[in-house]
GURO-462872 format. One record per residue (C-alpha): residue number from 1; residue in three letters; y, x, z. Coordinates in steps of 0.25 Angstrom, whole numbers, always signed. Example, Ala and Ser with C-alpha at 12.3 -4.5 7.8 and 13.67 -1.06 7.14 Angstrom:
  resi  resn     yy     xx     zz
     1   ALA    -18    +49    +31
     2   SER     -4    +55    +29
This chain:
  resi  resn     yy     xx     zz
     1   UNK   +119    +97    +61
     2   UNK   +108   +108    +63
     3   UNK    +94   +105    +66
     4   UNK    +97   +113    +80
     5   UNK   +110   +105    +83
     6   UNK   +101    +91    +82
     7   UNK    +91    +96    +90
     8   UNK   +102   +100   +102
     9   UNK   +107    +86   +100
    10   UNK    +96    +80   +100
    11   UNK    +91    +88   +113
    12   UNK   +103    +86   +120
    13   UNK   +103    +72   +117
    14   UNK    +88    +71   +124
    15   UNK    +94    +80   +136
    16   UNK   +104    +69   +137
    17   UNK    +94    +58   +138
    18   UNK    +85    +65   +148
    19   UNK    +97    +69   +156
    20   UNK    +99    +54   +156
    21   UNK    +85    +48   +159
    22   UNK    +86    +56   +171
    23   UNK    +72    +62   +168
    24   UNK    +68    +74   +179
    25   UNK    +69    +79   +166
    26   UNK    +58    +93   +166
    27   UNK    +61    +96   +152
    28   UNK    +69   +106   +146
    29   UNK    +80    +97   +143
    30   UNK    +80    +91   +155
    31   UNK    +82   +104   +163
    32   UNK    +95   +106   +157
    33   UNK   +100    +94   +163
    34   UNK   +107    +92   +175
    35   UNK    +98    +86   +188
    36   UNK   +108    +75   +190
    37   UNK   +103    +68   +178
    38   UNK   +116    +67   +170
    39   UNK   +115    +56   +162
    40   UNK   +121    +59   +148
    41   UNK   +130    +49   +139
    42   UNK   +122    +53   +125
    43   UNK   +109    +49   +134
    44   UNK   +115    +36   +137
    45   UNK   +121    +33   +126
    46   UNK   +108    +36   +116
    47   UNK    +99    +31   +125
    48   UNK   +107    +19   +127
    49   UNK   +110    +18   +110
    50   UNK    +91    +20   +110
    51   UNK    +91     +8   +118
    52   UNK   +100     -1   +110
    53   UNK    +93     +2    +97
    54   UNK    +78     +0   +105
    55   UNK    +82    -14   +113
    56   UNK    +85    -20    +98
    57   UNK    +73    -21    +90
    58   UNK    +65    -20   +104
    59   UNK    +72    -33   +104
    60   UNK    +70    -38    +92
    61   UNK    +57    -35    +94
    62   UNK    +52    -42   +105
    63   UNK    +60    -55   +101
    64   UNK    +51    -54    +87
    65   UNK    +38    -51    +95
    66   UNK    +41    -64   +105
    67   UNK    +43    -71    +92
    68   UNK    +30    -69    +88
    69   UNK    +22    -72   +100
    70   UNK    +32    -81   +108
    71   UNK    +34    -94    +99
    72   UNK    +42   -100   +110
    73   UNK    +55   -105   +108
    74   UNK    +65   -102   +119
    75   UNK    +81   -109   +116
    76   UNK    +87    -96   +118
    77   UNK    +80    -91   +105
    78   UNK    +87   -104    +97
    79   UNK   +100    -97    +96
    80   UNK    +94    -81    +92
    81   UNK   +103    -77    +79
    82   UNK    +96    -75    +67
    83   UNK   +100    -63    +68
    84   UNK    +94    -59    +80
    85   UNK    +86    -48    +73
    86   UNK    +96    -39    +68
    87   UNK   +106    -43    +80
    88   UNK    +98    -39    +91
    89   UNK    +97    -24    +88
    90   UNK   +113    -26    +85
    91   UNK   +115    -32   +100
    92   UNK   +105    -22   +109
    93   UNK   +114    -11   +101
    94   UNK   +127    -19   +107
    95   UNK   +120    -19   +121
    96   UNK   +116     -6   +123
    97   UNK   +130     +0   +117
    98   UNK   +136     -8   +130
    99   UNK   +125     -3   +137
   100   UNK   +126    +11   +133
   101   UNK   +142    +10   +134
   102   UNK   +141     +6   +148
   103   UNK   +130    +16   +152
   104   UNK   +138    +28   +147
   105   UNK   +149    +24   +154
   106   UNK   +141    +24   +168
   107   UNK   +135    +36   +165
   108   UNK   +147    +42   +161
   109   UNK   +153    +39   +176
   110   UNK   +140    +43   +182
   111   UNK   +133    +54   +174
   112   UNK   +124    +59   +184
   113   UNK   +118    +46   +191
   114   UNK   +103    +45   +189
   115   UNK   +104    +30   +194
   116   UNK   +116    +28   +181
   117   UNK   +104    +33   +173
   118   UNK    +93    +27   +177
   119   UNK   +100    +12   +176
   120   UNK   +106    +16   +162
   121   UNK    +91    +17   +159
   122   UNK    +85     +4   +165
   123   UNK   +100     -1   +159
   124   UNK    +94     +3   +143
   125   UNK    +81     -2   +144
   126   UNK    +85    -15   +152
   127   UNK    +94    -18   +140
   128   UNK    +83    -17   +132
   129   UNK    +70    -22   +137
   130   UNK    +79    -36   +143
   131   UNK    +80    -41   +126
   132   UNK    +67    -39   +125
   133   UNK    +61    -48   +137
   134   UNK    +71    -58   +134
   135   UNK    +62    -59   +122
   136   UNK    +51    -65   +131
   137   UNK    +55    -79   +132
   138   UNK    +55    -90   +145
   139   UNK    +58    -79   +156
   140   UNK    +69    -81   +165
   141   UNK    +81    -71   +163
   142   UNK    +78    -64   +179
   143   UNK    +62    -61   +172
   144   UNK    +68    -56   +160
   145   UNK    +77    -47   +169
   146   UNK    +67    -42   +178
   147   UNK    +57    -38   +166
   148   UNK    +66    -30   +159
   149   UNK    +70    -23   +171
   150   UNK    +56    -19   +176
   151   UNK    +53    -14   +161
   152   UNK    +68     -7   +160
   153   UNK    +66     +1   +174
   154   UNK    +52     +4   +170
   155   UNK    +58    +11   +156
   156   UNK    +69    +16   +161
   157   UNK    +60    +23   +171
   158   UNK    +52    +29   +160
   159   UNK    +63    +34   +153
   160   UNK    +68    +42   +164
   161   UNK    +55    +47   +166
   162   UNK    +53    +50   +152
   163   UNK    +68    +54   +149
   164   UNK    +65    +66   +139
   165   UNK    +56    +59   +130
   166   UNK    +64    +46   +130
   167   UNK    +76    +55   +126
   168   UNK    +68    +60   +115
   169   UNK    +65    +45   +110
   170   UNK    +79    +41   +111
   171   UNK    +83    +54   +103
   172   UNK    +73    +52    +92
   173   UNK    +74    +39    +91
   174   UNK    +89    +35    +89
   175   UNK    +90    +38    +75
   176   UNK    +78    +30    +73
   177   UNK    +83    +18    +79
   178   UNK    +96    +18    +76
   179   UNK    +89    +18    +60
   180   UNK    +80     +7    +65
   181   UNK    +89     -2    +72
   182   UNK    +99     -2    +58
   183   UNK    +87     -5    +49
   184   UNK    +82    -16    +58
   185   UNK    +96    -22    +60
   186   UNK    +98    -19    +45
   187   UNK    +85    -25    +39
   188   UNK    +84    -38    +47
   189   UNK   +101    -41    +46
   190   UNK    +98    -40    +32
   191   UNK    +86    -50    +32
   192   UNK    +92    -60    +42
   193   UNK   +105    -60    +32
   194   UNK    +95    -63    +20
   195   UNK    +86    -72    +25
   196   UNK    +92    -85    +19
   197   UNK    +95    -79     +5
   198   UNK    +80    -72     +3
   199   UNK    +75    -88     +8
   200   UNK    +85    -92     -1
   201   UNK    +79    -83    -14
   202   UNK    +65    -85    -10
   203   UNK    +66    -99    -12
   204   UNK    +57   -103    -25
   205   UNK    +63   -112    -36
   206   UNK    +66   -128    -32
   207   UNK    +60   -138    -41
   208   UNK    +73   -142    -51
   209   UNK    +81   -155    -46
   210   UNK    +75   -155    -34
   211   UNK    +82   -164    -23
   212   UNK    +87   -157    -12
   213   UNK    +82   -162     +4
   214   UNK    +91   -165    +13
   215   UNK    +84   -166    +29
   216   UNK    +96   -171    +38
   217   UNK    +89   -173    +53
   218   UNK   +100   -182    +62
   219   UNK    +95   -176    +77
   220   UNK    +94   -183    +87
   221   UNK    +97   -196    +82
   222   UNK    +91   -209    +82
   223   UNK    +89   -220    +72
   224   UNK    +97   -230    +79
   225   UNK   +109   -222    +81
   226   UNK   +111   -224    +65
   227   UNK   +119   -235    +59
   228   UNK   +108   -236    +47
   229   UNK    +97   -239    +60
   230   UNK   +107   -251    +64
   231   UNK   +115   -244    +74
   232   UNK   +127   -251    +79
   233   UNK   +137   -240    +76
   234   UNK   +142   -233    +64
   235   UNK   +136   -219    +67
   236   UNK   +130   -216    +53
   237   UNK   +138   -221    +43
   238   UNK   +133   -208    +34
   239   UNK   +118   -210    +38
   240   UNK   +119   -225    +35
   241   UNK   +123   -224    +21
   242   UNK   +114   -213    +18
   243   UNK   +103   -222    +23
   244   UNK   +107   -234    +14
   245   UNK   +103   -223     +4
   246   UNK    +89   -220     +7
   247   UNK    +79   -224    +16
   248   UNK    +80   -225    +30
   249   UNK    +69   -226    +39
   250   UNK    +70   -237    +51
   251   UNK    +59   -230    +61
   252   UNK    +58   -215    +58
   253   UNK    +54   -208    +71
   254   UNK    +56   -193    +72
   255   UNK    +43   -185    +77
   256   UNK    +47   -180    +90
   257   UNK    +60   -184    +98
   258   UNK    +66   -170    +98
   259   UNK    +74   -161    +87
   260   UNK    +62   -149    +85
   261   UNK    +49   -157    +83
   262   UNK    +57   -168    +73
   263   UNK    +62   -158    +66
   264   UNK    +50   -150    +65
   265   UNK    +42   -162    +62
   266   UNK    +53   -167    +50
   267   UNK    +53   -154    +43
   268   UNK    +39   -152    +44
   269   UNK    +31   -164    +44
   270   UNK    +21   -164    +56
   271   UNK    +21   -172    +68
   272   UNK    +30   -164    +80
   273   UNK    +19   -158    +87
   274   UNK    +13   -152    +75
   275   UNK    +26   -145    +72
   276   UNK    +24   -136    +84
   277   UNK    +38   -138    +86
   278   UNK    +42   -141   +100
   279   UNK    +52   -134   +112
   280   UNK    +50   -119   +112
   281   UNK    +42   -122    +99
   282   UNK    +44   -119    +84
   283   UNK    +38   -127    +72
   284   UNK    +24   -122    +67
   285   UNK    +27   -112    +57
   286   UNK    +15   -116    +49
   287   UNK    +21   -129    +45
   288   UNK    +30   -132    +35
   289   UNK    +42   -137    +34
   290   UNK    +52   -142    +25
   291   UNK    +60   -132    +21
   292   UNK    +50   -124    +20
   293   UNK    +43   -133    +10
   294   UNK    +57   -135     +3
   295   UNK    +60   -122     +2
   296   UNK    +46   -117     -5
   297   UNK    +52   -127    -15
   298   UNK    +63   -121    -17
   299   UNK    +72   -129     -8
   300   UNK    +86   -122     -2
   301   UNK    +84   -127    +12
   302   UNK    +94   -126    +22
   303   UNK    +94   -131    +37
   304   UNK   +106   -135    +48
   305   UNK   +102   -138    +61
   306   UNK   +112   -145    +71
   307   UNK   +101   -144    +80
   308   UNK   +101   -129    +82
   309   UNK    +93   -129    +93
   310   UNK    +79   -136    +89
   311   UNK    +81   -136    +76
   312   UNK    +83   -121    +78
   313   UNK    +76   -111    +68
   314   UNK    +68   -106    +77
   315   UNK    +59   -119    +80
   316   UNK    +56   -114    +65
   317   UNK    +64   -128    +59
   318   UNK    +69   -118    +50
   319   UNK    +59   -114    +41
   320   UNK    +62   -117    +28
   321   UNK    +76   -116    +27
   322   UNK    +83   -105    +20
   323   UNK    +97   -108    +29
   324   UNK    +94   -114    +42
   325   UNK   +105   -113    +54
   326   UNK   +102   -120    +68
   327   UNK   +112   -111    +77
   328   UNK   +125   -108    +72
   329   UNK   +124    -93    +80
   330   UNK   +109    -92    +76
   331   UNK   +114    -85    +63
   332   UNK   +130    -78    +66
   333   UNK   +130    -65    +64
   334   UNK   +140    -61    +77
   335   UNK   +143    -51    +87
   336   UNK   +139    -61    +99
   337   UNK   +125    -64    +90
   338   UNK   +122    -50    +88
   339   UNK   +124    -48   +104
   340   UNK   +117    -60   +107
   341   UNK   +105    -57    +99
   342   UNK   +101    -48   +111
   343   UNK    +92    -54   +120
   344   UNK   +102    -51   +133
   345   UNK   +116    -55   +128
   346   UNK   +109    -68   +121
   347   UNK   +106    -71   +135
   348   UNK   +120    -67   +142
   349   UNK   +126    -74   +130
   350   UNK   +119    -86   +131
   351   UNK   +120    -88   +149
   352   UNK   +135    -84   +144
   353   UNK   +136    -95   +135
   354   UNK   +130   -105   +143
   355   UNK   +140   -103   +156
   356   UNK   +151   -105   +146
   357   UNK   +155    -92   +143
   358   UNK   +162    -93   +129
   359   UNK   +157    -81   +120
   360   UNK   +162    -79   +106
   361   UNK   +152    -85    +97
   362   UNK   +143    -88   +107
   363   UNK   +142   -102   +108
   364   UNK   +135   -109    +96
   365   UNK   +140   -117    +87
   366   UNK   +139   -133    +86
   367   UNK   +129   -138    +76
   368   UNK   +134   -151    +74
   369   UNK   +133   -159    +60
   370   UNK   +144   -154    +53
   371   UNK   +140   -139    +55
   372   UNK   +127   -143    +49
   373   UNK   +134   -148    +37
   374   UNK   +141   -138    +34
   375   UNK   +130   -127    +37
   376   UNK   +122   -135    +27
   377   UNK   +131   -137    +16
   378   UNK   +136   -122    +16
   379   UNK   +121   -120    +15
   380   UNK   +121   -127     +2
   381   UNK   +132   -120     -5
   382   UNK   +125   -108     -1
   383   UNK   +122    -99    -15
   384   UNK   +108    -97     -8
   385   UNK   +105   -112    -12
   386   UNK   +105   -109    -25
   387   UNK   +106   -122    -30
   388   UNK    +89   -125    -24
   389   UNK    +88   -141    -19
   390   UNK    +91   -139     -4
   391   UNK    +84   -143     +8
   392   UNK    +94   -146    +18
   393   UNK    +91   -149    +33
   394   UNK   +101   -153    +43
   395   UNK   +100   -155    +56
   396   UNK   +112   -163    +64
   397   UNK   +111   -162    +78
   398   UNK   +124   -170    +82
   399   UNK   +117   -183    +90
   400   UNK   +110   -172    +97
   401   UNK   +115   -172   +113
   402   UNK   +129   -169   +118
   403   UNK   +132   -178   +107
   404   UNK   +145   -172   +106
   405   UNK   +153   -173    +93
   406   UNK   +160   -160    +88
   407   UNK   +174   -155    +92
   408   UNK   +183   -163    +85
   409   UNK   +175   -178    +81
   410   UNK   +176   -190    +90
   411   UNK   +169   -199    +94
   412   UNK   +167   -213    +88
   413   UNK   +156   -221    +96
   414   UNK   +159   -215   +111
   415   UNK   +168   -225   +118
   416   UNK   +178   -214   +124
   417   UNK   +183   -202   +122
   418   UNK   +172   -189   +126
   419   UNK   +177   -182   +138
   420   UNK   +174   -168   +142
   421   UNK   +166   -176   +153
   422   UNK   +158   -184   +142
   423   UNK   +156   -171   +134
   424   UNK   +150   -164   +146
   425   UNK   +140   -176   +148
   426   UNK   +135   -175   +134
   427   UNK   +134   -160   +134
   428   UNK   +123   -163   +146
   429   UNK   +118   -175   +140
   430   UNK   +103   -172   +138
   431   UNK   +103   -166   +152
   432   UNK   +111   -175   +159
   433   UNK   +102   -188   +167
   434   UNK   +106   -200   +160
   435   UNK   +104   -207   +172
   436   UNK   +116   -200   +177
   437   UNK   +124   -204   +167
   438   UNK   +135   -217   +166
   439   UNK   +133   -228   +157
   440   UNK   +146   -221   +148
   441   UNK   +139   -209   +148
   442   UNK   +127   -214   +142
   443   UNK   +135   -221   +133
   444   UNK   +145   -211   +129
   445   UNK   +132   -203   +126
   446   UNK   +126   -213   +116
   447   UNK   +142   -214   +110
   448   UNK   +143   -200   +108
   449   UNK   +127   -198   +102
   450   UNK   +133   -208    +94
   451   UNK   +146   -200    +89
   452   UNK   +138   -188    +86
   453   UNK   +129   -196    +75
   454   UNK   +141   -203    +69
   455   UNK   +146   -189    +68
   456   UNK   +134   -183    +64
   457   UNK   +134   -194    +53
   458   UNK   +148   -190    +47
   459   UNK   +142   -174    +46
   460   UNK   +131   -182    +39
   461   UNK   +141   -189    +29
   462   UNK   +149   -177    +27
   463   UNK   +137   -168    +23
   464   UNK   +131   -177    +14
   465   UNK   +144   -179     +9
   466   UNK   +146   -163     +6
   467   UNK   +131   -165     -1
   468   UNK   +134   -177    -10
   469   UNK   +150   -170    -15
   470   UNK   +139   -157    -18
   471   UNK   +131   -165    -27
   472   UNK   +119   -162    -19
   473   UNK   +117   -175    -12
   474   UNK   +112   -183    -24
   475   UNK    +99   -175    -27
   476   UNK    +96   -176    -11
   477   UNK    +86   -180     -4
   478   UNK    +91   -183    +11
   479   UNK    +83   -186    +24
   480   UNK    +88   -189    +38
   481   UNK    +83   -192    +51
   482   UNK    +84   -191    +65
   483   UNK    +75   -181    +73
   484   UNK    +74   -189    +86
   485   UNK    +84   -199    +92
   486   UNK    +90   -201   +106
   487   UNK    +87   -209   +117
   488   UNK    +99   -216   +123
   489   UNK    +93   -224   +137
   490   UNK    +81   -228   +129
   491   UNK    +70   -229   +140
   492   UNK    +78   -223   +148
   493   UNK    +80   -208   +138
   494   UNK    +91   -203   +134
   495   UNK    +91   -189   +123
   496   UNK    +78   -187   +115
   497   UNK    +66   -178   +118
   498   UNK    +63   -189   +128
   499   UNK    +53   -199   +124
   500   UNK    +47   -205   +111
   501   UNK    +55   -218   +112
   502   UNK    +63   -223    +98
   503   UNK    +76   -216   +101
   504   UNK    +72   -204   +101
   505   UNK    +60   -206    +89
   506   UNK    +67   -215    +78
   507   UNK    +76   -206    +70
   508   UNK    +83   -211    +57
   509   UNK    +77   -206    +44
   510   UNK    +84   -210    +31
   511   UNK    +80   -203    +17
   512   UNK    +90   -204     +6
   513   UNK    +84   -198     -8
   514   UNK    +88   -208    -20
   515   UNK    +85   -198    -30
   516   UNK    +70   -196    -23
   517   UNK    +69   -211    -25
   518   UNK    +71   -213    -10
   519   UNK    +76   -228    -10
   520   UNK    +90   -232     -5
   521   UNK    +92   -242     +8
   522   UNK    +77   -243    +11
   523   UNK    +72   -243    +26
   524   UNK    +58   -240    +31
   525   UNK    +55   -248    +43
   526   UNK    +42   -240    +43
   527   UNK    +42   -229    +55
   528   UNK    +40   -215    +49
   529   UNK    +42   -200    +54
   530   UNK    +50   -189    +52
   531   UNK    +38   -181    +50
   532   UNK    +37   -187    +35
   533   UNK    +52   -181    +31
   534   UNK    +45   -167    +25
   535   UNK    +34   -177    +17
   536   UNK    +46   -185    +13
   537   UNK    +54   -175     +9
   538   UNK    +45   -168     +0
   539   UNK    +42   -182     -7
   540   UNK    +54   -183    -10
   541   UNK    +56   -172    -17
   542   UNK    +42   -172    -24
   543   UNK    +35   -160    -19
   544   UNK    +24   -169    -11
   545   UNK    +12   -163    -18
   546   UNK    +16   -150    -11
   547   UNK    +20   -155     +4
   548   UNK    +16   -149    +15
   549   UNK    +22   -159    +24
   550   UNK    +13   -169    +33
   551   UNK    +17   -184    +34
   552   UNK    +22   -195    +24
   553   UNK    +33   -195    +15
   554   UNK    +43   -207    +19
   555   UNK    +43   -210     +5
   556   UNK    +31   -219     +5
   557   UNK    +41   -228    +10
   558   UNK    +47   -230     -3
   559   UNK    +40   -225    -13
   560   UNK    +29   -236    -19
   561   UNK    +18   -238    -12
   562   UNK     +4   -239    -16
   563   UNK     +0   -253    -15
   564   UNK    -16   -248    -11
   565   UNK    -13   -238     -1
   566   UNK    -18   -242    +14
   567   UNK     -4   -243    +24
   568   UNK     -4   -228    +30
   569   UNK     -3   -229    +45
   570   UNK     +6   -216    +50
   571   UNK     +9   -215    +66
   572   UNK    +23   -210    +68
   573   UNK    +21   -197    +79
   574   UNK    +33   -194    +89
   575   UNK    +30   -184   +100
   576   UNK    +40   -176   +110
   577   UNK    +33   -166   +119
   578   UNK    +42   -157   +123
   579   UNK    +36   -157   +138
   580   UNK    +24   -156   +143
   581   UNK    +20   -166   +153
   582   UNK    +28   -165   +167
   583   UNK    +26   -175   +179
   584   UNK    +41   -169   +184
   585   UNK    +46   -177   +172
   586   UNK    +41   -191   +176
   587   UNK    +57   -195   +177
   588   UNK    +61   -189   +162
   589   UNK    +61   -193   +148
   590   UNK    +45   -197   +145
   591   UNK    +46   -184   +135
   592   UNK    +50   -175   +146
   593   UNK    +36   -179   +153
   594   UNK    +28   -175   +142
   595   UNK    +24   -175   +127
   596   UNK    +25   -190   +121
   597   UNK    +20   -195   +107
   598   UNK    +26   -207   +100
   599   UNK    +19   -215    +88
   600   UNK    +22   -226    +78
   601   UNK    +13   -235    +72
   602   UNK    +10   -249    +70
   603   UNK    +23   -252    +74
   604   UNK    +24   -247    +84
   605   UNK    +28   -236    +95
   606   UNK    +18   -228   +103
   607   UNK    +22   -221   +114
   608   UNK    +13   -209   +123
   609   UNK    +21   -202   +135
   610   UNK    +15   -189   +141
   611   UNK     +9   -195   +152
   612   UNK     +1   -204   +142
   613   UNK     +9   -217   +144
   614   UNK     +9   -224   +132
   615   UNK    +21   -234   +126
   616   UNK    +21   -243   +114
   617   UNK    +34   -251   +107
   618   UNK    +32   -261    +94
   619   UNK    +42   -254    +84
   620   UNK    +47   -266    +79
   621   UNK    +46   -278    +90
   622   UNK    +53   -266   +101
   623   UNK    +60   -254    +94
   624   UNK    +69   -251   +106
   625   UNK    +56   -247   +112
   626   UNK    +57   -255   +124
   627   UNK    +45   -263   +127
   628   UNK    +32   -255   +129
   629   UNK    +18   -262   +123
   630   UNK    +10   -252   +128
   631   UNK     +3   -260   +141
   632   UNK     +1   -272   +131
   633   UNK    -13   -276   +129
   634   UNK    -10   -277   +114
   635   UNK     -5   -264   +112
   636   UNK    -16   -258   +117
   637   UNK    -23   -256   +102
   638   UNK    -10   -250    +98
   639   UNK     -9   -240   +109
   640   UNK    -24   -235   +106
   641   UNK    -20   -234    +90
   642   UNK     -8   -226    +95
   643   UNK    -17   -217   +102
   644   UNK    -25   -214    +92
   645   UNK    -15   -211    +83
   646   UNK     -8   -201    +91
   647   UNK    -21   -193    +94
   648   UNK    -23   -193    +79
   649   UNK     -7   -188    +76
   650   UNK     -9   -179    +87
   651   UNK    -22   -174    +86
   652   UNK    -21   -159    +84
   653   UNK     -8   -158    +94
């Protein structure tokens, strides 16, 4: 093509667009079209392809930009795909080849109807600015709605009124972001792809025969649900015999009564409140964890959350891990993924999802135990391994509410058969007044919590199982624990994130490491915290000189003791404060009225509610927690201690 042939196109193509921003037009060009504003298909269609390759990275964009000044944590953003990056350009492509599919078509019918233009316009820039205030989070959809339509009428406006120049942008710039939209989608698919293996090769050499770490967390269960705790039924059998091989530890009590601020606290140490981990809230990114600790030790580390949604990786539980998974759809590469990566289907899909519409992929996929397995054994055989001591974490959320076992298990402990009716019922269970609810229902709820840990029990097994037929069981150190319990009528509570009483706070917590010199059948009466899992762990392993973590290592309970060292005194901390205080919740859980703390000490069991009430329970004389000392003249020294103690924990809260 001659220099003077692109030129024509390339002018006639801007006579094209002005024709279609309906500009008055005084320019030459604009003379030579028709008064009646025809609105011409290449206009539309350019226009409409400029738009499509803008709305992506504009996107992108501002998602990045409120990431960086908005560290809130909305639940929508639990399920964005890794992906997101590369997809979002991908799906604003998609959108606007519909849009500009369906624009033509009017125009086509009604070629000279300034009114067709001036909607396909405000049409363009509404598809495009919309993505972006959906990136300002807590705004109801009607606000969203009328923001973007304000801004789109105000640049459609300008665009007609500026038609020549803006024909001129779209002109110039195509080629440019057509080379920039493939870069971009090119460069940052190619990094997302090869995240894990550079992790993977950037990991330094391990120390040789180093044991590998497995962290098994049991959610939401309590001690007493286990047979190895002296519950009547046969739930655990696997748990029991692995605790007949280690230690188990009689009164271990969980950090917070929630799933985030345990986990944070177990992988990093602190106490829940210095985690910074809480609703909407991430963990401080200037503490360290774990993983992150194992892997500058040259540790493979893997983590498998059942709990997809708070031990999602954007509360930052992550960090550390070279494989992590929470959502199964969080990482599928998909049409419907790519098309939901867009701030507006995400939302259509989701309001379609929740009224029941089935979509192709669109629902996510259970994460019950035996998904966790296998996710974490196919992680081992992966090459990227590399034959490094592995750090493994799992996550099994199955005695976690409906306490509904998967398609095709039955049910051993509930006394009939589980109607859809029953089903129904637990699906609704944490929002359904238990008040409401009959004597078998209450009871069928218990059976079935029940069910779920025998079968999260036999998942338990069959992994183990899978480890000890690879030889890698033998050189392994193990940990398992509970992150919070259940209340089941307790103090009248029923569920967790509801009160500091025992069943939500004592959690089992068995360590099996016979090569680590971890002894075989012992029990620790002694009450400790999860907080001391990190020390523990790198005790264990060897590598105490260099630990970052805070608190003691449990090993202290069976390593030999220094015959001139003074008794150290250490208060157990459990805290919720997932609401602020709120006199409209006077009839609710004592958690939902406001922040509450818990200590141990001195055997026994200190309790502060939000309106500064205070309750205390012997932990040996009364561990059902039932009779309350606290208006006791003689406990009147111990409440004063407690006090103390707790402005000193908490201090610099």
């Amino acid at each position: 093509m001659t220099r003077s042939t692109t030129k024509g196109a390339t002018a006639f193509a801007r006579r094209e667009f002005v024709a279609a921003a309906g500009s008055s037009g005084e320019t030459e060009n604009a003379v030579a079209i028709p008064r009646e504003h025809r609105l011409g298909l290449i206009a539309t269609i350019a226009t409409g392809f400029w738009f499509g390759l803008v709305a992506g990275p504009l996107e992108v964009a501002a998602i990045l930009i409120r990431d960086a000044i908005d560290p809130r944590i909305m639940p929508e953003l639990l399920r964005v795909n890794r992906n997101w990056i590369w997809m979002a350009p991908l799906a604003n492509l998609a959108i606007f080849a519909a849009a500009t599919a369906i624009a033509s078509l009017i125009v086509a019918i009604r070629p000279r109807s300034t009114l067709v233009l001036r909607w396909v316009v405000f049409g363009y820039c509404f598809l495009t600015i919309l993505p972006v205030a959906f990136a300002i989070q807590g705004m109801y959809v009607l606000a969203y709605l009328a923001i973007t339509a304000g801004v789109a009428a105000f640049l459609a406006r300008r665009i007609r009124e500026r038609s020549t120049e803006f024909g001129r942008v779209v002109t110039l710039s195509l080629p440019v972001l057509i080379a920039f939209d493939a870069i971009f989608i090119g460069i940052t698919y190619r990094r997302v792809q090869t995240a894990e293996e550079i992790a993977a090769a950037s990991l330094p050499p391990a120390k040789p025969a180093s044991p590998n770490v497995l962290l098994i967390v049991l959610d939401t269960v309590r001690a007493d649900a286990l047979g190895a705790y002296g519950y009547n039924r046969d739930t655990t059998p696997n748990l029991d015999r692995l605790a007949r091989r280690g230690v188990r530890f009689e009164q271990a009590r969980a950090t917070a009564d929630w799933t985030l601020p345990s986990h944070a606290s177990i992988f990093t140490g602190k106490w829940a409140f210095e985690t910074g981990a809480n609703v909407g809230a991430a963990l401080d990114r200037s503490i360290p964890t774990l993983a992150e600790f194992l892997s500058s030790e040259g540790y493979a580390t893997g983590g498998f959350a059942g709990n997809a949604f708070y031990c999602n990786a954007r509360f930052g539980l992550d960090r550390g891990f070279v494989r992590y998974y929470d959502y199964a759809e969080n990482r599928k590469i998909s049409t419907f993924e790519i098309l939901k990566s867009n701030g507006i289907l995400f939302r259509l899909f989701d309001l379609a999802i929740w009224w029941g519409v089935a979509i192709p992929g669109g629902n996510c996929e259970g994460r019950f135990a035996d998904t966790v397995d296998r996710e974490a054994l196919d992680w081992l055989s992966s090459p990227r391994r590399d034959g490094r001591p592995f750090f493994a974490f799992l996550n099994y959320t199955d005695a976690h509410d409906p306490f509904l076992l998967p398609e095709g298990n039955s049910y051993q402990f509930v006394n009939e058969p589980v109607s859809e009716s029953d089903k129904a019922m637990l699906k609704t269970w944490f929002d359904i007044p238990k008040s409401q609810l009959s004597d078998r229902e209450l009871e069928l709820a218990r059976d079935a919590y029940d069910d779920c840990i025998a079968y999260m029990d036999k998942q338990l097994g069959v992994y183990l199982e899978e480890l000890e037929r690879r030889g890698e069981l033998k050189n392994t150190a193990i940990v398992i624990a509970g992150d919070h319990g259940e209340m089941w009528g307790e103090h009248q509570v029923y569920g967790h994130s509801k009160s500091l009483y025992r069943g939500e706070t004592r959690v089992p917590l068995i360590i099996v490491a016979p090569e680590r010199g971890v002894p075989a059948g012992r029990v620790v009466a002694d009450p400790v915290s999860l907080r001391d899992i990190p020390a523990t762990v790198v005790d264990l392993l060897g590598l105490e000189d260099r630990s970052p973590f805070p608190g003691r290592s449990l090993a202290r309970f069976w390593k030999p003791k220094d015959p001139n060292a003074l008794p150290e005194e250490d208060p157990i901390l459990t805290e919720v404060s997932i609401r602020e205080r709120n006199l409209d919740f006077e009839s609710c859980p004592p958690a939902w009225q406001g922040p509450m703390k818990s200590l141990i000490a001195d055997g026994k069991v200190y309790i502060r509610n939000s309106d500064g009430r205070e309750e205390l329970y012997d932990l040996a004389a009364d561990p059902r927690e039932e009779r309350d000392l606290s208006a006791l003249p003689s406990s009147r020294a111990a409440i004063v201690k407690f006090r103390t103690q707790l402005e000193q924990i908490t201090k610099h809260q």
